[in-house]
Wavefront OBJ file of the C-alpha trace (Angstrom):
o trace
v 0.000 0.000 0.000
v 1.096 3.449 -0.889
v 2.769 5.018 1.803
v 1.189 8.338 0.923
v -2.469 7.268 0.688
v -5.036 9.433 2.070
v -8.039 8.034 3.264
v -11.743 8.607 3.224
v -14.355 6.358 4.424
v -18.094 7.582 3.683
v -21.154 6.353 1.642
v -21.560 6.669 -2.139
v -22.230 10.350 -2.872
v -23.346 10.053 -6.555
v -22.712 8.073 -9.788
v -19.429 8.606 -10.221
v -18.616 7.189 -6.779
v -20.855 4.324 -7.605
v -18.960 3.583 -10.792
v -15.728 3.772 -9.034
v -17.051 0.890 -6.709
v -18.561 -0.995 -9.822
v -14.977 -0.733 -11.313
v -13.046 -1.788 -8.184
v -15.372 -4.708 -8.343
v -14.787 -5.747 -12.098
v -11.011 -5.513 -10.930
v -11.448 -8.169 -8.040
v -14.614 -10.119 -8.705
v -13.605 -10.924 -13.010
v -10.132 -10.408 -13.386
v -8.685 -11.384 -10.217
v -11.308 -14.336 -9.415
v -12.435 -15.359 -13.141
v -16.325 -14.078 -11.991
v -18.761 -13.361 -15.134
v -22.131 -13.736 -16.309
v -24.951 -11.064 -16.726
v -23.442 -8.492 -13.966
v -20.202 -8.615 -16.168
v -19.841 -5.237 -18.632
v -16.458 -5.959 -19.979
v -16.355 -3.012 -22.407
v -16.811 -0.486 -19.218
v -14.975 -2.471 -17.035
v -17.657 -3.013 -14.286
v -19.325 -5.101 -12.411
v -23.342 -3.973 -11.568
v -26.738 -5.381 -10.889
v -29.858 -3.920 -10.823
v -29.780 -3.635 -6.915
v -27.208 -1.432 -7.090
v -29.348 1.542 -7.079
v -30.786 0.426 -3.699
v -28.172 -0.272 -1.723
v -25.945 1.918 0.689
v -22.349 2.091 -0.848
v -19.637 1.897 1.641
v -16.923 3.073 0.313
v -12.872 3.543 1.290
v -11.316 6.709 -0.636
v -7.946 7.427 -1.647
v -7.912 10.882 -2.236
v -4.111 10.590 -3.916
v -5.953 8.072 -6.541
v -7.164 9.529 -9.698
v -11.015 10.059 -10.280
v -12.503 7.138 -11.067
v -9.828 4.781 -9.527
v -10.310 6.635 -6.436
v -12.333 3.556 -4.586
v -9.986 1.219 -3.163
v -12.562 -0.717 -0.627
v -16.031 -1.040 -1.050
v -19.249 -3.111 0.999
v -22.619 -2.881 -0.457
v -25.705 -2.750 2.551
v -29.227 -3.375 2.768
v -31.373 -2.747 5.369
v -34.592 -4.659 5.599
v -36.411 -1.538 5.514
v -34.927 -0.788 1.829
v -35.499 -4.733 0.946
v -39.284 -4.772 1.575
v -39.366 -1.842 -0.683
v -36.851 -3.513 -3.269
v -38.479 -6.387 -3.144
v -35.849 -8.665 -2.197
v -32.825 -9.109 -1.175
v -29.686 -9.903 -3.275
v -29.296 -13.226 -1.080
v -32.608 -14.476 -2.096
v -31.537 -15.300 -5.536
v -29.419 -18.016 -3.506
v -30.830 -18.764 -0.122
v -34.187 -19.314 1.237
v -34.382 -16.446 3.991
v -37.782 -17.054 5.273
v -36.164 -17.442 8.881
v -34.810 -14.561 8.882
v -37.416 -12.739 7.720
v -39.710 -14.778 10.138
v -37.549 -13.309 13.465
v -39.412 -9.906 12.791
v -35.305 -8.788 13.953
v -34.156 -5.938 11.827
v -31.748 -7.313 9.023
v -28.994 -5.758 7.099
v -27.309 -7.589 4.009
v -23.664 -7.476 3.244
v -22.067 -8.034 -0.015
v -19.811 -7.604 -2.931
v -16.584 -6.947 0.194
v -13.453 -5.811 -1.749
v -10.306 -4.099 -1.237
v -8.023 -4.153 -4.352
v -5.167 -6.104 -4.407
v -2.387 -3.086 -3.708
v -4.199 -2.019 0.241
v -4.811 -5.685 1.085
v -2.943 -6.174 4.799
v -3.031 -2.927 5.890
v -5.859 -0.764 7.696
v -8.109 -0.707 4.757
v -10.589 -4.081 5.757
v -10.287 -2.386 9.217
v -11.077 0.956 8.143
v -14.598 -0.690 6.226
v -15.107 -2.915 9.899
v -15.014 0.180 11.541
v -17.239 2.065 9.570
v -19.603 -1.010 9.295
v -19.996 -0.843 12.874
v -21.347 2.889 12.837
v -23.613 1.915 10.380
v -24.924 -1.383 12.378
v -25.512 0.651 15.490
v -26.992 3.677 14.183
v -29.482 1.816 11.971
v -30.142 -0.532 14.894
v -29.647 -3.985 13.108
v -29.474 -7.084 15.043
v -29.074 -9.757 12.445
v -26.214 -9.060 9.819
v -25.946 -11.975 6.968
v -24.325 -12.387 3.553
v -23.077 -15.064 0.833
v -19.279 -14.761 0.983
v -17.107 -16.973 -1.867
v -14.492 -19.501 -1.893
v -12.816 -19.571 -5.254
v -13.751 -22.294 -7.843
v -16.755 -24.355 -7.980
v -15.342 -28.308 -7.364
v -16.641 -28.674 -3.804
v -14.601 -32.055 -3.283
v -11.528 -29.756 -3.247
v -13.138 -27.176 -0.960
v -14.699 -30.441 1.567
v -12.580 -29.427 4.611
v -13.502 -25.714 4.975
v -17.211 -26.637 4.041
v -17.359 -29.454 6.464
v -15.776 -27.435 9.076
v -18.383 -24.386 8.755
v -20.816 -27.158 9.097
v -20.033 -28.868 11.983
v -18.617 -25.846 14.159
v -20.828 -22.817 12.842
v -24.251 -23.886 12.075
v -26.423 -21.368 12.654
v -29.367 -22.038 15.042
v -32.039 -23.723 13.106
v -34.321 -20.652 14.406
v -32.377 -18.470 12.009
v -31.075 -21.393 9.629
v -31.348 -19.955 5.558
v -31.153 -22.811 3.215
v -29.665 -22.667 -0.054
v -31.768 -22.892 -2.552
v -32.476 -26.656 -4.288
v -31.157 -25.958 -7.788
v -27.662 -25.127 -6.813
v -27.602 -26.755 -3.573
v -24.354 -28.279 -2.464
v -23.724 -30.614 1.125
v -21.291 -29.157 3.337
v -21.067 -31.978 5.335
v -18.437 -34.005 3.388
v -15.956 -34.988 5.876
v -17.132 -36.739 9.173
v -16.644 -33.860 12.147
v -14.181 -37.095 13.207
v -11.831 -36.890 10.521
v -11.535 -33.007 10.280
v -8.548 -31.280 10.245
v -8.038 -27.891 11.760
v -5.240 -26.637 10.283
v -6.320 -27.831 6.507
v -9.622 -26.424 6.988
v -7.998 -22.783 7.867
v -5.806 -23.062 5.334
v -8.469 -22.838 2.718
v -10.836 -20.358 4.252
v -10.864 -16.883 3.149
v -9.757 -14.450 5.493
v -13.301 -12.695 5.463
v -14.934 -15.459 6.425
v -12.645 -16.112 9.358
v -12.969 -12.506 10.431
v -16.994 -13.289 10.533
v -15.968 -16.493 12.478
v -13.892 -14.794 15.085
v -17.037 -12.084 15.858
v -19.372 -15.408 16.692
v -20.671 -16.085 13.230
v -22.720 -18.841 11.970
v -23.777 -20.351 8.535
v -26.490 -21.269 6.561
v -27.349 -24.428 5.612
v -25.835 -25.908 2.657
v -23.104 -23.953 0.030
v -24.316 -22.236 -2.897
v -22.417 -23.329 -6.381
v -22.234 -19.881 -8.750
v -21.013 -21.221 -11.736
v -21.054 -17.507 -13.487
v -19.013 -16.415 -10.628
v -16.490 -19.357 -10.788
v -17.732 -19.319 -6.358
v -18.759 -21.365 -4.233
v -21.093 -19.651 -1.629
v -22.013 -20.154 1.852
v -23.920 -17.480 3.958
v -22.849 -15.923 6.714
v -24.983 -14.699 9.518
v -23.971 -12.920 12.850
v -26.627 -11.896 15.338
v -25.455 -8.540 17.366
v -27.325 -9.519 20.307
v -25.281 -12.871 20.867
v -22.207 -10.965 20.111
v -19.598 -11.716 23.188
v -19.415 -8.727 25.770
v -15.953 -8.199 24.163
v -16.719 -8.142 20.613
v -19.947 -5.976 21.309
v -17.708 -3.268 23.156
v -15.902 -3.317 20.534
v -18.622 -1.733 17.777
v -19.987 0.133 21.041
v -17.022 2.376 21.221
v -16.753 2.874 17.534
v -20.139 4.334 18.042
v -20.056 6.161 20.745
v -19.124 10.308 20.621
v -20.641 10.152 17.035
v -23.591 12.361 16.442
l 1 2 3 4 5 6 7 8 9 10 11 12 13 14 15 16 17 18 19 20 21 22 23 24 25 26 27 28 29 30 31 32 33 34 35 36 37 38 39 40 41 42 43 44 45 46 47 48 49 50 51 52 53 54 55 56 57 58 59 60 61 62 63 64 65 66 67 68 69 70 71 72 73 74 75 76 77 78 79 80 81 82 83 84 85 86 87 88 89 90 91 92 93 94 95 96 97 98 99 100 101 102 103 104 105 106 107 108 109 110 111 112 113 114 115 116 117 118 119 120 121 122 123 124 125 126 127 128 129 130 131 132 133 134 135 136 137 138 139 140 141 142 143 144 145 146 147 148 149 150 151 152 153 154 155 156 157 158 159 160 161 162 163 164 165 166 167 168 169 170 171 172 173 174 175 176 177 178 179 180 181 182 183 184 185 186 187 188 189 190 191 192 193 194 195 196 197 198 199 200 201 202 203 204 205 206 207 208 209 210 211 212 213 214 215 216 217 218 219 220 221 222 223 224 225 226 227 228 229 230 231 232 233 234 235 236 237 238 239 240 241 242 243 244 245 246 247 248 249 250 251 252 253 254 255 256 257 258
């Protein structure tokens, strides 16, 4: 990471900060990951849906970045507020979230995470956590949830992370969103007797271990995305059963902000 980046952390302002995060995303999602199908506009470079008018658009600046390449970090959020009027949620296309929708808890959906290649280990991920936080507590959400990808789309060679997340982080079946049948994939492809730690952490993307580490669960059953070269599992993290130390965590991020 540039020594002399200069951050700013806010919401999309307008269409050319939207574009910025489309094109960040095109730069992660299809060239760095081998994503395409129908989202895919490989003449602009970008990477859209037609949610993306709906959703909040958290982005991370670099003001030293020229316009247009100025979004190095992006999340894209969803209240359930702004779903019901939507219509749906992005994570419908994959999971069936009747539970969650059924807790009557106020929901916000995470998605399309990325922080281009050149800021990856440095404050930028925390920079978005941070700011994530602010927006969790001042919109009062208590259920957070979202696919997030392993590469490729051969589950046999992904059967140690999957089987881990199924055995260890199951979400309660209260809140338990099941993938949908026509891409539906097992997680549960190693016995919980024969796992192995250390193989399964190996293979896990870093995002979903950060999720992990807060107290996260996941759905039931992985999500195959063969346009998106992913395989998908959701991710779901109720603020309420957050641990005392976790939850003071996004408390003092919150607190002295009007």
């Amino acid at each position: 990471m540039s020594e002399n980046a200069a951050f700013d952390i806010r919401l999309a302002r307008g269409r050319a900060d939207l574009e910025a995060s489309q094109r960040l995303r095109y730069r992660v999602f299809v060239e760095e990951l081998g994503g395409g199908g129908q989202t895919v506009d490989h003449d602009a470079r970008i990477e859209r849906d037609d949610l993306d008018p709906v959703y909040d658009h958290l982005l991370l600046v670099d003001r030293n970045r020229p316009e247009g390449e100025h979004v190095v970090g992006a999340y894209r959020l969803l209240t359930s507020d702004r779903a019901a009027e939507a219509g749906h949620f992005y994570c419908d296309a994959e999971y069936d979230l009747g539970p969650l929708r059924a807790s009557g808890r106020k929901l916000l959906e995470l998605g399309r995470s990325c922080v281009h290649p050149d800021y990856r280990g440095g404050a930028a991920m925390l920079l978005l956590w941070n700011a994530l936080a602010d927006y969790v507590l001042a919109h009062e959400v208590e259920i957070l949830f979202g696919v997030a990808s392993f590469h490729g789309t051969d589950p046999q060679a992904l059967k140690m992370p999957l089987a881990w997340l199924h055995h260890h982080h199951l979400a309660p079946e209260a809140l338990r969103a099941r993938a949908r049948p026509e891409a539906f994939q097992r997680m549960d492809l190693v016995s919980e007797a024969d796992l192995d730690r250390r193989a399964a952490m190996a293979q896990m993307p870093n995002l979903i271990k950060a999720y992990l580490r807060l107290g996260g669960f996941v759905g039931e059953g992985a999500f195959i995305d063969h346009p998106f070269n992913t395989t998908d599992v959701l991710l779901l993290m109720d603020t309420k059963a957050m641990s005392d130390k976790h939850r003071a965590f996004y408390t003092r991020r919150f607190e002295g902000k009007g």
